[in-house]
C-alpha positions, 0 to 999 in steps of 0.5 A: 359258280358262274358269274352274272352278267349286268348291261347298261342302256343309256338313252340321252334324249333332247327332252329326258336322259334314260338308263337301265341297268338289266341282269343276265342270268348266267343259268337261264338266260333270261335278261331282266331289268333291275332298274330305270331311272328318267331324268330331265335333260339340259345340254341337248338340242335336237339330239345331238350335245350343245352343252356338254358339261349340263350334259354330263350332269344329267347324264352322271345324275340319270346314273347315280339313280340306277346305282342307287335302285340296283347297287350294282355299279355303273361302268359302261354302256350301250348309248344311243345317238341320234340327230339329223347329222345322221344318214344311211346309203346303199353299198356294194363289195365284192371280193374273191374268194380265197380258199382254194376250194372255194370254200366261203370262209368267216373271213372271207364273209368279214373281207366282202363287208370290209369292202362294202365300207370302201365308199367315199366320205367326207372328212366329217363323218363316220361309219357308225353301223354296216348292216349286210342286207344279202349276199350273192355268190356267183350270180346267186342272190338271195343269200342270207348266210354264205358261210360253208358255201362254195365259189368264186366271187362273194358279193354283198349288198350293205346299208352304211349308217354315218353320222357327223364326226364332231357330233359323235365325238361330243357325246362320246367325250360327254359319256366318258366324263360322266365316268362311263365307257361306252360298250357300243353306239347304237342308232337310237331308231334301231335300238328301238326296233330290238325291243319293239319289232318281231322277226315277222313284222320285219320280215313282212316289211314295217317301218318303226317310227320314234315320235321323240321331243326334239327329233322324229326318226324312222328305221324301215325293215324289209325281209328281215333287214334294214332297209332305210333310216332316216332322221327328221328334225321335227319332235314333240317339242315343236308341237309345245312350242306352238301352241305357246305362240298360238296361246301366248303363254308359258312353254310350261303351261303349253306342255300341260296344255298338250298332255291334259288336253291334246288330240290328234283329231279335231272331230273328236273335241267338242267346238264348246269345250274351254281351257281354263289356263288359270287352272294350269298357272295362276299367272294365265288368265285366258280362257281359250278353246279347246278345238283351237288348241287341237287344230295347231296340233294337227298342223304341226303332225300332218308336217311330221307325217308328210316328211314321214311318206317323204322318206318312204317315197324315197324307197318306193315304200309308201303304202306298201309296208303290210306290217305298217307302222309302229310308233314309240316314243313319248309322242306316240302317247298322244290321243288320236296319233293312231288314227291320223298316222293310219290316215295319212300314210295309209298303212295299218299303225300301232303303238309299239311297247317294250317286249322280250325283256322281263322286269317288274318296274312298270315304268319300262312298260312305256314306248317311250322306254323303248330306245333304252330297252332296245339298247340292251337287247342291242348289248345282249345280242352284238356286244355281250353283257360286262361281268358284274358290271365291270366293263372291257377296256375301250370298246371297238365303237369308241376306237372307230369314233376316234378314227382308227380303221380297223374292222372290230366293230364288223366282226362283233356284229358279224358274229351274230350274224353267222351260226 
């Protein structure tokens, strides 16, 4: 009888930790979620680990939930990083071919990705993922797939993911001492695309943009393949903080404020409608209204969408993505975002949600789950699921972040690539 399959994502946010535990069925192939669970998160700052050992307690907590919902335990993980440390850049390799017959072997294809990670970076930082965009075979551009193929010179055009090295090794040490080995490190805006984008949108060209608390971070797609990442150090978390100072009161009440009573459109509230915040906390006495509340929202987002069309501009993309916009994450939750994201960049938007994963927890219907069901469809698909939750020894991610140069991380991803 063969054995199932369990795989574990971990999402650690700056505002929630969130984990769930999927099942592969070994007969059908269906993965299905069999627990979630969502914690507060202490520790983190922007995305990335400021104190690691509230870190690990959220984390080890986020963990037992999982465990407690599934009893299947916990051994490893997908884990998404993220922070504004983290960059992406063009590349180029190219190599000979070395069969005789010029025919296009896995190794070669492995060799010509090698060589398009041969760039120059600093000490402090490190590779996290190589996305081959297209290859090009003696002068012929355009391909896909080269395997089997026949030539002289294999060329490829690659995106390089870094991040900084200190900051990967925190979160690494921060998951080890919570008791969990990490199956691969996954950038959180591209772990989001695996749950939320179709093969259509990207093929047709779409941008995934991740409205988080302590960061905003966007994956573009083009014909299929990553184009550009990028991550803003600007959240959710920094329209609370506002409307705090602009209403002089709690950080508390200010996110009850936001979440009962925030708006993306000043037109859309009434100038006459009041908040009572003795409502909210008997210790606030204001009455203030609602349109001023709105309108310190509206700034705070029209800085976000601005750094936003920055990143397309950059690529020559902005307004000229047919897919549009897809927004996840709990920002994308707030009223009226749809429509003043459609306003300034000027490209169709929706909310994006979970999809190609069956489960029967409603919570994971929500696009702020969208990172950590994009992590295991990540594990599904590049790394394999760990029989009955037990999981292999360390991981060629975990190997890459301590510094060792060699290339498994590439051919598990190559993998997938080639039939």
């Amino acid at each position: 009888m063969a054995k199932e399959h369990y795989i574990v994502g971990l999402d650690i946010g700056t505002q929630n930790i969130r984990a769930i535990q999927a099942k592969l069925a070994a007969d059908t192939g269906i993965l299905s979620v069999i627990g979630a669970s969502e914690v507060p998160a202490q520790g983190l700052r922007r995305g990335v680990i400021a104190d690691i050992e509230e870190a690990v307690s959220c984390i080890s907590v986020a963990l037992e939930k999982v465990e407690r919902m599934t009893g299947v335990p916990v051994t490893s993980a997908c884990v998404s990083i993220g922070g504004n440390h983290v960059s992406s850049q063009q590349s180029h390799g190219v190599i000979a071919v070395s069969r005789a017959d010029g025919e296009i072997s896995e190794s070669d294809v492995v060799r010509v990705v090698d060589a398009s990670q041969a760039i120059s970076i600093p000490q402090n930082r490190e590779v996290l993922h190589v996305f081959p965009k297209t290859f090009i075979l003696d002068g012929q551009s355009g391909i896909k797939d080269p395997l089997g193929m026949s030539g002289i010179r294999l060329e490829v055009d690659s995106i390089i993911v870094q991040a900084g090295l200190p900051y990967v090794r925190n979160l690494s040490r921060a998951i080890l001492q919570a008791g969990l080995e990490i199956d691969d490190l996954v950038l959180a805006p591209c772990a989001a695309a695996e749950a939320v984008l179709s093969k259509r949108q990207k093929e047709l060209g779409v941008v995934l943009v991740d409205l988080g608390a302590g960061t905003t971070s966007l994956a573009v797609y083009e014909e299929g393949d990553l184009l550009h990442t990028a991550v803003i150090p600007i959240g959710s978390s920094h329209i609370t903080n506002d409307i705090a100072i602009g209403l002089r009161c709690s950080i508390e009440t200010a996110e009850k404020v936001k979440l009962l009573f925030g708006h993306a459109d000043p037109k859309a509230v009434g100038k006459d409608e009041d908040i009572d915040l003795s409502k909210l906390d008997p210790s606030e006495e204001e009455l203030t209204s609602r349109a001023y509340v709105v309108e310190i929202i509206e700034a705070r987002l029209e800085e976000i969408f601005e750094y936003i069309n920055k990143e397309l501009k950059k690529i020559n993309r902005d307004g000229k993505l047919p897919a549009g916009i897809v927004l996840t994450g709990g920002g994308s939750k707030l009223p009226g975002v749809v429509e003043f994201a459609k306003k300034h960049l000027r490209l169709p938007v929706v909310v994006g949600r979970p999809q190609n994963v069956n489960t029967v927890i409603d919570r994971v219907d929500d696009p702020s789950f969208a990172t950590v069901v994009g992590l295991v469809l990540w594990g599904e698909k590049y790394s394999g699921g760990s029989s009955g939750g037990a999981a292999s020894s360390f991981s060629s991610t975990f190997k890459q972040v301590l510094g060792n140069p060699k290339m498994q991380k590439v051919k598990k991803w190559l993998k997938s690539f080639l039939p």
